[in-house]
C-alpha positions as CSV (number, residue, x, y, z in Angstrom):
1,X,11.7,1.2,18.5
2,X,11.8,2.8,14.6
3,X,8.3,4.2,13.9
4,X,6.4,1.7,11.1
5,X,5.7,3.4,8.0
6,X,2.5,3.0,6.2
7,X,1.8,4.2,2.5
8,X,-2.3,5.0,2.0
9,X,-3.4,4.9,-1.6
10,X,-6.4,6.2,-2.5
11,X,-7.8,6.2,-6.1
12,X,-11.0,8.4,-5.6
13,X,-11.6,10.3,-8.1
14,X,-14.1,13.1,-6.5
15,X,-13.6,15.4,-3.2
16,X,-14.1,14.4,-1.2
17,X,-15.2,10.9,-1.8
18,X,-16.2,7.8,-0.2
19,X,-12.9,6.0,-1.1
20,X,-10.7,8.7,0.9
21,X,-13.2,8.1,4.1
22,X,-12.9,4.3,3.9
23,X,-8.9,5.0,3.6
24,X,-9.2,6.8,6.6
25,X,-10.9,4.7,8.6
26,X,-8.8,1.8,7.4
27,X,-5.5,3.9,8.3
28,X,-6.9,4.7,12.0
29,X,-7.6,1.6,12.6
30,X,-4.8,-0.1,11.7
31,X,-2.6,2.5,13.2
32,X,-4.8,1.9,16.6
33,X,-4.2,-1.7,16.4
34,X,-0.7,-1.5,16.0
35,X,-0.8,1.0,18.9
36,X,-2.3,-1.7,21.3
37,X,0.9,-3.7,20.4
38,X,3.7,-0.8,21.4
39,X,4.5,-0.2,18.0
40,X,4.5,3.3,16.9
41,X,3.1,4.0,13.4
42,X,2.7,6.9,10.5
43,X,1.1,6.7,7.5
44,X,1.3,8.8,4.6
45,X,-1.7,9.2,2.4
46,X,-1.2,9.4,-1.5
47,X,-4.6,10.8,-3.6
48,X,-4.0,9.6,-6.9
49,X,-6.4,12.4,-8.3
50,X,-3.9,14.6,-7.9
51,X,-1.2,12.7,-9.6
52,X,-3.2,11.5,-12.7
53,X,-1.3,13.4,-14.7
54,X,2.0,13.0,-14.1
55,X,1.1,9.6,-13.9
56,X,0.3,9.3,-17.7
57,X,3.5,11.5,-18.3
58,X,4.7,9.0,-16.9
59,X,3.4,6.0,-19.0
60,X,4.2,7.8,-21.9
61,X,7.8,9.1,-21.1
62,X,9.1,6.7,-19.1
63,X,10.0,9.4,-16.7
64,X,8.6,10.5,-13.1
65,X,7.8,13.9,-12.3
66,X,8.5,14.7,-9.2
67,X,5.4,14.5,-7.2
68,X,4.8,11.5,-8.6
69,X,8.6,10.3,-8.0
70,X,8.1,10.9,-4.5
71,X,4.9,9.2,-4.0
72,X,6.6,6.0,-5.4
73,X,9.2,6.1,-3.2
74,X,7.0,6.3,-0.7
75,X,5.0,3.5,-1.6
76,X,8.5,1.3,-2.1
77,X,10.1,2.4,1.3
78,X,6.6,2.0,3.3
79,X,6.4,-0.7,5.9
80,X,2.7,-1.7,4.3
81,X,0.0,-0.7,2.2
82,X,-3.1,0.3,2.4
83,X,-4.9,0.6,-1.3
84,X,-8.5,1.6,-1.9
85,X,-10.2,2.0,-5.3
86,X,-13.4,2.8,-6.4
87,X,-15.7,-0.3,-8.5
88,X,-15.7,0.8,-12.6
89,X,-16.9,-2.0,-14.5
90,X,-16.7,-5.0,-11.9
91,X,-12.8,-3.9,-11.4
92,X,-10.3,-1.6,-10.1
93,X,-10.4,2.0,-11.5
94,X,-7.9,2.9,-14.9
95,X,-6.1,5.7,-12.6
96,X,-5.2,3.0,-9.9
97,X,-4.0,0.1,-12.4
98,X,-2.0,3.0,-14.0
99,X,-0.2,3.7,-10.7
100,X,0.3,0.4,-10.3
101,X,1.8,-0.2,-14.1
102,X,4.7,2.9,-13.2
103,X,6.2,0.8,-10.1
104,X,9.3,-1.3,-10.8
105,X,7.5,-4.9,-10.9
106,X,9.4,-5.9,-7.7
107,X,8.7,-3.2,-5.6
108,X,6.0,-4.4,-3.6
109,X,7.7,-7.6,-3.0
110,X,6.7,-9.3,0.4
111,X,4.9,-6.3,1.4
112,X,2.0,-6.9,3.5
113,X,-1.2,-4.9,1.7
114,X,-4.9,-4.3,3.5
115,X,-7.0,-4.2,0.1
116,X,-10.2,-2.0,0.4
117,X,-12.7,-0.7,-2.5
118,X,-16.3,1.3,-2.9
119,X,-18.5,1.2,-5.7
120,X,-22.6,2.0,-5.2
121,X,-23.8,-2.0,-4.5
122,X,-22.6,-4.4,-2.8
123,X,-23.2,-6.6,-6.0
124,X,-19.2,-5.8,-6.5
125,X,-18.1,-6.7,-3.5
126,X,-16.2,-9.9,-5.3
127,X,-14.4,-7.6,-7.2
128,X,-11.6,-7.0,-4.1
129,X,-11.2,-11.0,-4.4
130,X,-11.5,-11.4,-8.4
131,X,-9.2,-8.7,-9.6
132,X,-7.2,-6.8,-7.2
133,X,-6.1,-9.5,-5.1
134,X,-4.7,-11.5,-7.9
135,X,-3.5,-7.8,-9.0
136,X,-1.2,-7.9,-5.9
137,X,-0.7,-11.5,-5.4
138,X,1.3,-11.1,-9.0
139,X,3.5,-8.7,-8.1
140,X,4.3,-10.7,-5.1
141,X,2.7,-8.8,-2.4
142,X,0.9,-10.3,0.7
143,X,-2.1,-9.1,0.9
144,X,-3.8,-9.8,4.2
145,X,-7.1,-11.9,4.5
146,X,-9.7,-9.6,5.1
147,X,-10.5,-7.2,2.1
148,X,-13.0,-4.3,3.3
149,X,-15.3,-3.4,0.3
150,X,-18.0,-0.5,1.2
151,X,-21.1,0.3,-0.8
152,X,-23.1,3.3,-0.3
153,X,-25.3,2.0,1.5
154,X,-22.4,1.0,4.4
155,X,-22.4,4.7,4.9
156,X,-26.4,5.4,5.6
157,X,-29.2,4.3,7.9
158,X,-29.4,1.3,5.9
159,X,-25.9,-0.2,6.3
160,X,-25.3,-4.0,6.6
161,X,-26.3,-4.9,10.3
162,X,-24.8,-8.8,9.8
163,X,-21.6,-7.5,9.3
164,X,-21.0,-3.6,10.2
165,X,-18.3,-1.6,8.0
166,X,-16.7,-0.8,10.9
167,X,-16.1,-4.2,12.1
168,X,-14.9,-5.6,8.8
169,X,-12.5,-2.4,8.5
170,X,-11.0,-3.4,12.3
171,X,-10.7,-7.1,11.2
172,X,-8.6,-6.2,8.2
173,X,-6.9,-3.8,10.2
174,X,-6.0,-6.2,12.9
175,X,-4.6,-8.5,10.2
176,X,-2.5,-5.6,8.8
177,X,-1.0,-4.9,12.5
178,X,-0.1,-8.8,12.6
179,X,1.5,-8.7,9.5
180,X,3.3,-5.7,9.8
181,X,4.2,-6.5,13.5
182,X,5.6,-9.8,12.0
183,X,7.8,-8.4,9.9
184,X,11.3,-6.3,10.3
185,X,10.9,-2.1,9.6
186,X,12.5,-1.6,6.1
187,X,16.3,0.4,6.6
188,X,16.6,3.3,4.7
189,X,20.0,2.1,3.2
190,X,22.8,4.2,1.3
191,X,23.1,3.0,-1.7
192,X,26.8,4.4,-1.7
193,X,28.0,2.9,1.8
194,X,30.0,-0.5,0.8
195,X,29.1,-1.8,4.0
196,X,25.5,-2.2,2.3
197,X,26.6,-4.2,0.0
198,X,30.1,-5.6,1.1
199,X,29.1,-6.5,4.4
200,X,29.4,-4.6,7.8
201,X,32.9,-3.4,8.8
202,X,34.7,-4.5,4.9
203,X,36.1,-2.1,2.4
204,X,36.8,-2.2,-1.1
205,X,40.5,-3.2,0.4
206,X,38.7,-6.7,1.3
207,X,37.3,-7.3,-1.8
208,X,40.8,-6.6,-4.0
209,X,42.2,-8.5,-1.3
210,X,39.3,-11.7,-1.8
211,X,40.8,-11.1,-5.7
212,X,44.3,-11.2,-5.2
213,X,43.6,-14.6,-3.3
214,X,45.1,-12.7,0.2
């Protein structure tokens, strides 16, 4: 069985930061959970912080440099997502909506997504459900269920003991596995073979031949 791929994108601006650990722990998790079905998995993490340039290159050239080019194609050929942002101003960060702005509009198309985000109270914890979900839900993503936000106070003494970080971060994760478990691995396909697009075994030969009315 094809190894899943899963694309981890973290918009945390500092480092290290808060939104890079709840990535993590979101990526092992789900990775553990799709373990416990047989089905291999590998994700590759993406820090936007280190794009942030090229990303507004980007936005104002209409080109990709290539760091930037290849984290997009990782994020389009993944298997799944996992996103986390930081909390500005009761929505997602700028840097993340502008990574989001330079992929084709159709890329993320029935892609399942595990939606996470941090900010420093829990007072924007609605802001997973408010703005990024219908962020994703646009583009025609499936985001799963479960969205884990964390405040700081998740990762102290005085965490939330109703519902613990790390069992809302296995609940999405488990949702993640089932989507992703659901769903067939995405083929790396040549854009130059013609049986890609002419159908397995056919030739160009076929298709003058379809013409010619043979």
């Amino acid at each position: 069985m094809s190894t899943r791929r899963i694309a981890v994108v973290s918009a945390g601006l500092s480092n290290p930061s808060s939104t890079r650990m709840l990535a993590d722990r979101l990526t092992a998790s789900t990775v553990g959970a799709l373990a416990e079905r047989e089905i291999q998995a590998s994700a590759d993490v993406i820090e936007l912080r280190d794009l942030a340039h090229d990303i507004m290159n980007n936005l104002l050239t209409g080109f990709a440099p290539a760091a930037l080019e290849a984290a997009i194609n990782t994020v389009v050929s993944a298997d799944a997502l996992i996103v986390v942002t930081p909390i500005f101003s009761t929505s997602y960060s700028g840097l993340f909506k502008s990574f989001i702005d330079v992929l084709d509009p159709d890329a993320l198309t029935g892609k399942p997504v595990l939606i996470g985000a941090n900010a420093g109270t829990a007072r924007h914890s609605l802001a997973i459900d408010y703005a990024i979900r219908p962020l994703f839900t646009y583009l025609h993503a499936e985001p799963v269920s479960t969205g884990v936000f964390a405040a700081s106070s998740d990762w102290g003494a005085s965490a939330d003991e109703v519902a613990p970080l790390g069992s809302r971060v296995d609940r999405g994760a488990r949702e993640l596995a089932e989507a992703i478990a659901r769903k067939e691995t995405v083929a790396d396909l040549d854009p130059f073979d013609p049986a890609n697009y002419l159908g397995e075994g056919r030739s160009f030969g076929h298709l003058l031949g379809g013409l010619a009315g043979e």
